[in-house]
N, C-alpha and C positions, 0 to 999 in steps of 0.2 A: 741387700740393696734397699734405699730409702725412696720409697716412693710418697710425693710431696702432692700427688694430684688428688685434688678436690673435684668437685660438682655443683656449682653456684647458678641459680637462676634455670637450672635446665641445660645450663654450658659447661662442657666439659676443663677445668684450667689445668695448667701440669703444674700449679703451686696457688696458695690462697693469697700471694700476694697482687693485690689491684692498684696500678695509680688511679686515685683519683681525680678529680675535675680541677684543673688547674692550667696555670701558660706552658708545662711543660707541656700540655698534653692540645696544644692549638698549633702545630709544625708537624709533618710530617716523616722529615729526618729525626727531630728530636722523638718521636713516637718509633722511631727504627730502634735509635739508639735503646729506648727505655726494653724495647725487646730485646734485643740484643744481650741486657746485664740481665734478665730473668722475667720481666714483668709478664705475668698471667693472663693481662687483660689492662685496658689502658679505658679510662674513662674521659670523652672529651672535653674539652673546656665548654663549660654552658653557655648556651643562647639563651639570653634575656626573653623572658616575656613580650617587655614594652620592645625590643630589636624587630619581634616575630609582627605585632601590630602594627609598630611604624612601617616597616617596610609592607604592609598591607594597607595602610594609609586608612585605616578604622582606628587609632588610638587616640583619645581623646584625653591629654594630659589634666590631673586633677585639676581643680583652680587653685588648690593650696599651694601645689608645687608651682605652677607658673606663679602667680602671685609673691610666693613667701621663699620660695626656692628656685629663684630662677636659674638659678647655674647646674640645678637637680637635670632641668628641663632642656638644656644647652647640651647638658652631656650625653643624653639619656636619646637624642634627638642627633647630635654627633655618632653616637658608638653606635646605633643601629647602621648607619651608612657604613662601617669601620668592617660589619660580618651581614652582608647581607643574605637572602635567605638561599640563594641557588647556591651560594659562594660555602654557606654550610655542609648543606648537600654534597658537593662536589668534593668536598673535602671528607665526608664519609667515604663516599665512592673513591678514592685515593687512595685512604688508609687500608680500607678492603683489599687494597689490591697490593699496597707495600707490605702488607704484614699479615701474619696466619694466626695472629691471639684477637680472642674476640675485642671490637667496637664496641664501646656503650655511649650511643648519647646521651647528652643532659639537655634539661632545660629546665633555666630557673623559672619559678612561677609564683604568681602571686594569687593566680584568679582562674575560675575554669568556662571561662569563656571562651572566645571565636579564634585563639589559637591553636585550641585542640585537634583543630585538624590536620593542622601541620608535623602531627605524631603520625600520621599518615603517609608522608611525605621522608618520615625521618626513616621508615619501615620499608616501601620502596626503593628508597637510597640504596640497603643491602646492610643500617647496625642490626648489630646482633643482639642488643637490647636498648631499653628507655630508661634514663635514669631519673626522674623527676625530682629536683631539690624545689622540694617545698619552703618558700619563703614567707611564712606567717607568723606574724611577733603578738605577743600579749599585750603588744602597748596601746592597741583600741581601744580606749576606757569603754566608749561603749557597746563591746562584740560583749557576747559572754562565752562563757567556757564551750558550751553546747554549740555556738555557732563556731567559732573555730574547729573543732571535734569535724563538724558536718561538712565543712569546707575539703578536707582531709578524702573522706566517703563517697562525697560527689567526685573527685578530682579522680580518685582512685577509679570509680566505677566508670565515669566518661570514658576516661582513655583506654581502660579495656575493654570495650566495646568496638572501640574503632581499629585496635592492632592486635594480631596474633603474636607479636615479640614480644617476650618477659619486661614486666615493668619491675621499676624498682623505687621505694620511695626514701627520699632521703632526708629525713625528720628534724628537728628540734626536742627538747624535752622538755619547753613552756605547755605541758598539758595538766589542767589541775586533776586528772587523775590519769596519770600517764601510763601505770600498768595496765589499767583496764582498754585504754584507750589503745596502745600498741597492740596489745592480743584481738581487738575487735580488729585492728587495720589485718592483722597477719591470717585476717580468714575472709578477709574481704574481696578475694581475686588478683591481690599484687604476688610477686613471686616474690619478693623480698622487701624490708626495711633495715635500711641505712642510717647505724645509730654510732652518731650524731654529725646535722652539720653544724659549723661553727657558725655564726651571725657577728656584727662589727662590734669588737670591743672598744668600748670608751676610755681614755684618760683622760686629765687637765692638766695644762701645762700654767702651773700658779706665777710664772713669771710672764708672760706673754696672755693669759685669763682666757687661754683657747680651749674648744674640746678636740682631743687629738688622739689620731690611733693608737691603739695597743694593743702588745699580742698579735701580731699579724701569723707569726706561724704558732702552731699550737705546741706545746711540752708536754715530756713524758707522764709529768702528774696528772695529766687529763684524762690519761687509758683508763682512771676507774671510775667516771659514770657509764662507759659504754660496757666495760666489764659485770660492772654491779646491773644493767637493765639486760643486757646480752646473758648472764648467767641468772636470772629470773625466771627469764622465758621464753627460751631455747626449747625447755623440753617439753611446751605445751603451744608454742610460735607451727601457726598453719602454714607459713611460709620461711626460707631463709633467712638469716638475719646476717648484715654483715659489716664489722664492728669498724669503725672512723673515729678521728680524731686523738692524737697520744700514742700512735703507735708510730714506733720511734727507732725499734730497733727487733733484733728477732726471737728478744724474747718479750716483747710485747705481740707479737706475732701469735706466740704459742701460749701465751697467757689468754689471748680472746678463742685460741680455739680451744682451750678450756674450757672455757666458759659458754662454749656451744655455740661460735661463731662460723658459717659457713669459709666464708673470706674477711678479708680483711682490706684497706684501703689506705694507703700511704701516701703523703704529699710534704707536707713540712720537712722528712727527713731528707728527703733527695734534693731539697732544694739549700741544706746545711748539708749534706754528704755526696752531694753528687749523684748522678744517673748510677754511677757502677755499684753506690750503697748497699743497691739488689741485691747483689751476687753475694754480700757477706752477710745479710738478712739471712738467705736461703742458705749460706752455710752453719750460720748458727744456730737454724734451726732444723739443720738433720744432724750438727753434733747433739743437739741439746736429743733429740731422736734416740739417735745410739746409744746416747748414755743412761738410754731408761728402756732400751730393747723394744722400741717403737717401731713398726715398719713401714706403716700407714698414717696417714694423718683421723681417718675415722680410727684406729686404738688406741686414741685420746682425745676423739673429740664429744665436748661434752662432759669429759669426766667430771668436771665440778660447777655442774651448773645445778639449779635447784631439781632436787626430783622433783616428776609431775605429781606428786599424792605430797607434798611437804607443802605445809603452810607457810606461805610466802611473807608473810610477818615474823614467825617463829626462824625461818631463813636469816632473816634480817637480823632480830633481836638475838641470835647467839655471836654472827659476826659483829656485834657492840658487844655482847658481852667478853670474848675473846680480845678486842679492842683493847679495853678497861682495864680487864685485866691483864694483859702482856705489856702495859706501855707502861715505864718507868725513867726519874728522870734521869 
């Protein structure tokens, strides 16, 4: 028998597959369905920061935006009305009741301010944990690195303060020194980091001289920065870590738990494969089991992640040297 059950965040799953934060996961039916083909644990669509404010009627839009961005301010001012905050809640309290895999919420944030009490509110409801998608970019010319770092620290240690449910933080890798800074977050009281979310990708469109999206869902090329920092520091991570973005299929699945990923987090593929995607994820990856006399998913988790006594440079500099040397034209 293959047993696929993991232990993320202190929650039992019967497989490391999670949807994450997404429109499948703001419907209730559609969050049946996503049980239904396998999913583990269903992460819900996030509430905005500025949603959580406006409807507390203390947000005070920058002047930049209203000035420079009025339609930032139109929307931003619209979509709070669209999820207001009981209307969140109650929709926790629903899914609690249609479905027996754990609830996670989310909320996007930018700031650790007079919202954080509404992680209070999100614990009451009955999720079964907090996912926090930290939304902080390098583009302040003038933060520096230390104060972005610190923004991370504070947010972290508020909200565990205020709730006994597993927080989870769901990162970026704009940090200029980003292994130290992950392992300092992974002892800092979160039960997990969430690596990576995605942030808005730019193109131009040179006919029309627009900046215009790109990349809205993410590709399988992507699984190796979350692989490369996930197999770093797994085996010295005070906390779970649980690998997003690029995982696409189910041997991207068994490749992060390689690499010493508790769970894992799926979105782009179920929105090209559909809800049932699941179900041949989780078969591929107990043939892929059998065919190496697997039984568990812990005897093989981890197996190729850095050892805790290997120098983490020396790690690096052989998979370039291996690189260099294996590739021909």
């Amino acid at each position: 028998m293959i047993d696929l059950s993991v232990t993320y965040m202190g929650l039992k799953l019967k497989n490391p597959v999670i949807v994450g934060s997404c429109g499948l996961t703001n419907d209730v039916e559609e969050i049946k369905k996503l049980e239904k083909n396998g999913a583990a644990a269903i992460v819900l669509k996030s509430l905005f920061e500025e949603q959580i404010l406006n409807e507390a009627d203390s947000y005070t839009p920058p002047s930049e935006m209203v000035g420079h961005y009025p339609e930032a301010y139109d929307y931003l001012t619209n979509f709070s009305k669209d999820f207001e905050l009981n209307k969140y809640l109650d929709f926790i309290r629903k899914c609690k009741k249609e479905v027996s895999i754990p609830v996670i919420a989310s909320i996007n944030c930018v700031s650790t301010e007079e919202w954080i009490h509404f992680a209070q509110e999100i614990e009451k409801a009955g999720a079964d944990a907090l996912e926090l998608n930290v939304f902080v970019l390098p583009t302040e010319l003038r933060a520096t690195g230390a104060e972005n770092e610190k923004f991370y620290f504070n947010l972290a240690d508020k909200v565990k303060k205020i709730v006994k449910l597993p927080v989870s933080l769901k990162v970026s890798y704009f940090f200029s020194s980003l292994g130290n800074s992950l392992q300092r977050l992974s002892i800092s009281g979160i039960n997990s980091l969430v690596l990576f979310n995605r942030f808005y990708s730019p193109d131009i469109n040179i006919e029309t001289e627009e900046i215009v999206s790109s990349h809205i869902l993410s590709t399988e090329n992507e699984i190796s920065i979350p692989l490369k920092w996930i197999g770093y520091l797994s085996s010295t991570s005070g906390c779970d870590l649980c690998a997003s973005t690029g995982i696409h299929n189910g041997k991207g699945v068994v490749k992060a738990l390689l690499a010493g990923a508790s769970a894992v987090q799926i979105v782009s593929s179920l929105y090209l494969h559909g809800n049932e995607y699941i179900s041949k994820i989780l078969t591929d990856i107990e043939d892929w089991m059998k065919s190496k006399n697997y039984h568990t998913v812990s005897d093989f988790k981890g197996k190729l992640a850095r050892n805790a006594d290997q120098n983490p440079a020396a790690y690096e500099r052989v998979q370039f040297m291996k690189y260099f040397g294996e590739y021909k034209r």
